[in-house]
N, C-alpha and C positions, 0 to 999 in steps of 0.2 A: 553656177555658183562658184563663187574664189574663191582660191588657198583661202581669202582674209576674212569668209563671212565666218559666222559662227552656225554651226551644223544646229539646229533648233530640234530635231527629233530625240527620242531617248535613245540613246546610247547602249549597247549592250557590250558588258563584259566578256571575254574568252574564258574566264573560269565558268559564269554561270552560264554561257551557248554550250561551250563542250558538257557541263553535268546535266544541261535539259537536254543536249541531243543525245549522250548514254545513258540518260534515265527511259527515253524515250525507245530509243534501240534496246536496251534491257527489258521494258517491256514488253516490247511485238517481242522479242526470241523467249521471255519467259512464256505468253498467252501461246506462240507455238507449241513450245513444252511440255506446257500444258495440253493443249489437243491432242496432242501426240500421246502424252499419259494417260489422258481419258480415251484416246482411239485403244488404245493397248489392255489399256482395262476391260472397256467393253469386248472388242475382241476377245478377252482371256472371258469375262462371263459368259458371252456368247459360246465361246469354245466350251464350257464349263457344261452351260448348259443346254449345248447338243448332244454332251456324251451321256450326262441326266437324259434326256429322255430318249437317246438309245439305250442306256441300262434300262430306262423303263418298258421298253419293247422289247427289250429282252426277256426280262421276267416276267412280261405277261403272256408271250406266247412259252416261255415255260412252265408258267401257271395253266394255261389253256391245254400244255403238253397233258400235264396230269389230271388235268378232266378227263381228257380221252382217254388217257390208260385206264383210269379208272371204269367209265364207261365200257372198254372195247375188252377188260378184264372180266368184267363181272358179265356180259353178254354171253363170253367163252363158255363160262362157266356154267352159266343157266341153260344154254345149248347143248352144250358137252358133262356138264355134272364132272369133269377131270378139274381136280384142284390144282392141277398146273397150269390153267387158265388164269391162274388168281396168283402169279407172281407179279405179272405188272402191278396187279390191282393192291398188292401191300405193297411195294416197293413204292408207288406212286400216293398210299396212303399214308406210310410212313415220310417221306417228304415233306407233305403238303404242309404240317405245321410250320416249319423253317422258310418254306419257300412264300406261303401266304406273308409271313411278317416282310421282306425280302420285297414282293410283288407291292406290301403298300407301302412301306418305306422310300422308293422307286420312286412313285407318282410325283411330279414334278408340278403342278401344282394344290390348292384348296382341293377345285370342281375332282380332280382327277386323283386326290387321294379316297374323297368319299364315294365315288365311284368303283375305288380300286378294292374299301371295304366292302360297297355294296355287291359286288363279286366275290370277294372271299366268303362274304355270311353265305351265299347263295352254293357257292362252291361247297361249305362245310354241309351248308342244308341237307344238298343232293347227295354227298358221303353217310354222311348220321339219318336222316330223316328216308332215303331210299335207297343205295346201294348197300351197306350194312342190313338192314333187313333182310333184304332182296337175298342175298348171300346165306343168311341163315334161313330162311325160308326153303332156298333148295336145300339146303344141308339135312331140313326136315324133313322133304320129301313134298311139300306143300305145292298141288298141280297148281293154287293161283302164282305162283310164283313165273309160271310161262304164259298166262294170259295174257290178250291183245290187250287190257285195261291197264295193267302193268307194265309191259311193253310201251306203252303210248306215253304213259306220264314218264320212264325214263327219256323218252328220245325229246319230249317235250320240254324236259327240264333243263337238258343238255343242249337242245337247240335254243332256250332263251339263254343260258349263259354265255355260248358262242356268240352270237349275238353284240353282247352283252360287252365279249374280247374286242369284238370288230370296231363296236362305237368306242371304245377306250382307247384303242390302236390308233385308228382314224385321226382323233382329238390330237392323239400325242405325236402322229405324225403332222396333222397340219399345225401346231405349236413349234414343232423342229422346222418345217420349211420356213415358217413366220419368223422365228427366231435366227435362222440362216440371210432371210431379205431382209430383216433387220439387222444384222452383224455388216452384212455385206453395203446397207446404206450406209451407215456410220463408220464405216470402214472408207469409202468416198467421201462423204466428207470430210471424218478428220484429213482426207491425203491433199482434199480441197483445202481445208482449213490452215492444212500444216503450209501447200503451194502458198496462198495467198499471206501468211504469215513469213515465209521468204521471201517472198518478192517484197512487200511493204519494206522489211530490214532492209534488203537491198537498195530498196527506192530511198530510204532513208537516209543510207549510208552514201549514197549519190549526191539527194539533196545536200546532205553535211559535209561532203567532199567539195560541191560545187561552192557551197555559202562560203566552207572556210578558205576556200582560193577566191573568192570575190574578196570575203574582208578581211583576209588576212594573208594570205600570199600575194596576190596582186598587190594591195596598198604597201607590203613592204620592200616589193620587188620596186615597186614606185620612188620610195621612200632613199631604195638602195642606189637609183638611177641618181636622182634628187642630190644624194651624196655625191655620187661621181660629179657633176655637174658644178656644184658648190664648191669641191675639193680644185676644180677644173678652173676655177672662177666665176663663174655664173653664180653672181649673188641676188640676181631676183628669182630664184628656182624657189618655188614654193611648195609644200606639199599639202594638198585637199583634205579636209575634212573626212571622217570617218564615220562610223553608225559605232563601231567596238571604240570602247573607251580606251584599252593600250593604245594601240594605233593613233587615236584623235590626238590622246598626249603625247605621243611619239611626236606626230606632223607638226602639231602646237610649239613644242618646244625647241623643234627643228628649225619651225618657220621665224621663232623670234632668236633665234641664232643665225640665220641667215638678214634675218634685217637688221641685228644687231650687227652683223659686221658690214651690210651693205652701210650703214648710216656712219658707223667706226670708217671705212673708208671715204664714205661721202665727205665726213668732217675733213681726214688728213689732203684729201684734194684743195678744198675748199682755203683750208691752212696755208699747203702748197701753193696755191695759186695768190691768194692776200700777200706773202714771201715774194712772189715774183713778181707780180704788181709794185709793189714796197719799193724791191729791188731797181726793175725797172724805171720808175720812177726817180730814186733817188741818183741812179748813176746817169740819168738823164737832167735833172736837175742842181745836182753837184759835180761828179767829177768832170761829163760834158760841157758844163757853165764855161766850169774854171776852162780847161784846154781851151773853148772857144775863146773866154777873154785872154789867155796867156797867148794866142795866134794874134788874135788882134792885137795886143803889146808888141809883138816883137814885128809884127808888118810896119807899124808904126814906128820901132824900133831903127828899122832895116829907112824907112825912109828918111828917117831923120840922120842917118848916118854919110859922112862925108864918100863921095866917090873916090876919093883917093886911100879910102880904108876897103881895099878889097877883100882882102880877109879877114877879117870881121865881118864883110858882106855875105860871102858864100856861109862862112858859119850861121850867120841869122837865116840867109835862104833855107841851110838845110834845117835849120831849128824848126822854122817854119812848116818844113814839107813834114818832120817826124810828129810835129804837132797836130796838121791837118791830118796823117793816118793814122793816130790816137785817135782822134775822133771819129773816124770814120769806122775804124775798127768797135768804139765804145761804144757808136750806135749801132752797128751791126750786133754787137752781143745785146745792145740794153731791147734792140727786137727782137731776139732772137728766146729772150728771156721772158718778156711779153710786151708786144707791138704797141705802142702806142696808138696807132690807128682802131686799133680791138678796141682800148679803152675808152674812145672820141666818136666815132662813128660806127662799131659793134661789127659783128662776125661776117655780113657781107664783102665788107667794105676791106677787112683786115685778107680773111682769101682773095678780093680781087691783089688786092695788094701785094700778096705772096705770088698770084698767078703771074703778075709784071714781072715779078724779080726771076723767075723759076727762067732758068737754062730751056726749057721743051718748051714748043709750044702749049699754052694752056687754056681752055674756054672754060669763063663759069657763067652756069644759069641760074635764075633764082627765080625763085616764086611765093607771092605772099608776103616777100621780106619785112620782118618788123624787129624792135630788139627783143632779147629772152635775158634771161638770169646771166649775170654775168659770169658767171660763175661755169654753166651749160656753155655757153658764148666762149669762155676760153678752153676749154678742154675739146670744143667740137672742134675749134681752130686747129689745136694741137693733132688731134686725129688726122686734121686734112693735110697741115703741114708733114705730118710724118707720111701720109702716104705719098703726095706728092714729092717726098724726099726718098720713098721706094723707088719709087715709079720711074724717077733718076736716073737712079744709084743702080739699078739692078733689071728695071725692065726692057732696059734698048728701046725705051717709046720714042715714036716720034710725036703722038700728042696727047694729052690729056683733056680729059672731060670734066669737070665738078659741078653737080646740080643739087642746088639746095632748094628743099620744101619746108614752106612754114606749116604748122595747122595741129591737130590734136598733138602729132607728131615731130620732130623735126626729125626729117629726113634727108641725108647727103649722099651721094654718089659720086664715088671718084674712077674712074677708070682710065684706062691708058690701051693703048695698041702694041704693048708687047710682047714679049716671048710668052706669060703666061707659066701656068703651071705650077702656083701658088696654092698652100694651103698650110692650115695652123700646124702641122707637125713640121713644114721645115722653113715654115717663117719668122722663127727665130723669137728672143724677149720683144723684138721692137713690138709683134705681130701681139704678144702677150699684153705689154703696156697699151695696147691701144684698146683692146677687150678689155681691161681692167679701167682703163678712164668711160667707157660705156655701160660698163656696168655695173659703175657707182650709183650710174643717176638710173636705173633701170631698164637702162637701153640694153639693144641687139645690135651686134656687129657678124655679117654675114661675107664671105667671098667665095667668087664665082672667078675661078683660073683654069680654064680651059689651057691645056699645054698645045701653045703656039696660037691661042685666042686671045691676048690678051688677057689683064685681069681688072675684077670689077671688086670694090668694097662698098657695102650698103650699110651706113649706119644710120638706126633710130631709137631717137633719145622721146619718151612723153614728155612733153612739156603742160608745167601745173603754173596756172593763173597764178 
């Protein structure tokens, strides 16, 4: 696609790329954030409630403490009848109220609070309902109070509450392992969730880096070359279409700045050249006339004069000789201005013409020859004339080559065989004016100066129907 078509996609802005690309990036870093906040919260519930249900194992086997004291208190005693047996057993029943509320406060959850009461009523049971008796029974002296029948139902009662601790314990520790494999999964993920939430910002921040050096630092590094180039004289440097609408405007308004002065110069050429055509012309047709009729007057003059008037002879002779190199000189400028051959028979014909008169030998080839714009016709002349007036002046050649190609293009090659070593930083305005007559019309002017190779000029001009 050309600088010249018009970009048909939608366009995007740099205000609204950059606020979708940090809305976007602000996104992925807030949903990180975010996982990160909920990794950390679960974590802290997690952490919350592993200590829950070691405090809950804690007071249960404190709870199950005071069974046994209870238990192992009042056995002493029914054995032993010594009421020092029975400090545990108040010690352990004074307690038990605080530590019961304590033990089901604990339970960490529903199942495991009413479990934790249905062990306290059973606990209070076996204090009030059997060991309390039991105790005043020996106190009374009562033999059933050591019976095997008595006997059986304490260990009985104390074996189904122990029990009773085990399945509670159990529960609350595989709830704490669950609650650990649980912490510990969610803890993987969010580090998953948090990974994959870096890396996307990162990949985003990549993509946004890469997009905005596609369309916005490349096109204005483009744009900035574009300048040099234009600033340089290169008035057909165009700059391409964009997708981001500054940019497109930028290149747009660049481009019809660059054609607005290539056509500002095309015109004063064009000007230029009508001027010297004019000129050419008219000092070919007046002041040339007259000199040629004022030689022919005085040749006429000079014959009609007596041989015994020798001086007046010699004066008309010399009238004669400064008349014939007025003119000789008037035509030398009035080609020199623009050839009249240019204007009769066109741009072949005017270089072979230049090729005769040129001091070095000179060969020119042509191909396709036809005529073009007169206008292209004299300024391509001009190019070859100047170079051939280098190639002179300054290359020690001994011949020159000029190949002219007709066809989308018109193409000329001028080359010489000598010293070489040419290029546009020290070939001076002439080198300047010649890049400026080609790229008026949208041509390229190219040189190839091998130092001690000779040098080579390639110019090509489009030619439009």
């Amino acid at each position: 696609m050309s600088a010249q078509q018009e970009y048909k996609g939608r366009r995007l802005g740099l205000t609204s790329l950059t606020v979708a690309a940090s809305g976007l990036l602000a996104l992925l870093i807030g949903i990180a954030f975010a996982v990160l906040l909920w990794a950390i919260s679960d974590a802290n519930s997690s952490t919350s409630a592993r200590r829950a249900s070691r405090t809950a194992l804690v007071e249960a086997g404190t709870m199950e403490r005071l069974l046994l004291d209870l238990e192992t208190g009042q056995r002493g005693f029914v054995i032993t009848k010594h009421e020092t047996f029975l400090q545990p057993w108040y010690q352990a029943r004074s307690a038990l109220p605080a530590e019961a509320r304590r033990f089901t406060a604990s339970a960490t959850s529903a199942q495991q609070r009413r479990t934790a009461q249905h062990i306290t009523r059973g606990v209070d049971s076996f204090l009030n309902d059997y060991s309390v008796p039991l105790v005043e029974m020996v106190r009374r002296g009562d033999p059933a109070a050591s019976s095997l029948a008595t006997t059986t139902e304490g260990r009985k009662r104390v074996d189904t509450l122990r029990a009773q601790f085990g399945q509670y314990m159990a529960d609350e520790r595989a709830q704490l392992a669950e609650r650990t494999d649980a912490a510990g999964a969610n803890s993987h993920q969010a580090v998953l969730a948090a990974a994959v939430g870096l890396a996307a910002s990162m990949a985003l921040v990549a993509v946004f880096t890469v997009l905005q050096h596609r369309a916005v630092v490349r096109p204005v590094r483009g744009a900035a070359t574009a300048a040099q180039d234009l600033a340089g004289g290169d008035l057909s440097r165009r700059i391409p279409p964009s997708k981001v609408a500054e940019i497109d405007a930028l290149g747009s308004s660049f481009n019809s700045m660059a054609a607005s002065l290539q056509d500002s110069r095309r015109r004063i050429m064009e000007s230029t050249e009508a001027v010297h055509r004019r000129t050419a012309r008219d000092l070919h047709d007046g002041a040339q006339q007259r000199l040629v009729s004022l030689m022919i007057g005085l040749r006429l003059a000079r014959e009609m004069l007596p041989e015994t008037e020798a001086a007046t002879a010699d004066l008309l002779d010399q009238s004669i000789d400064n008349a014939q190199t007025a003119i000789n000189e008037l035509r030398e400028l009035a080609s020199g201005i623009y050839p009249l051959v240019l204007t009769v028979k066109g741009l072949v014909a005017a270089v072979k013409d230049l090729a005769a008169r040129c001091p070095v030998p000179t060969v020119v080839e042509t191909r396709d020859e036809r005529r073009i714009s007169s206008t292209v016709e004299s300024n391509a002349y001009f190019v070859v004339a100047e170079a051939v007036t280098n190639a002179v002046k300054h290359a020690q050649a001994s011949r020159i080559d000029v190949s002219i190609e007709f066809g989308d293009l018109l193409r000329i090659r001028v080359a010489d065989d000598g010293v070489g070593g040419v290029d546009r930083a020290t070939a001076g305005s002439g080198m300047s004016g010649l890049t400026d007559r080609v790229a008026a019309f949208d041509g390229k002017l190219a040189i190839d100066s091998p130092s001690g190779g000779g040098t080579a000029i390639l110019i090509q001009i489009p030619l439009r129907d």
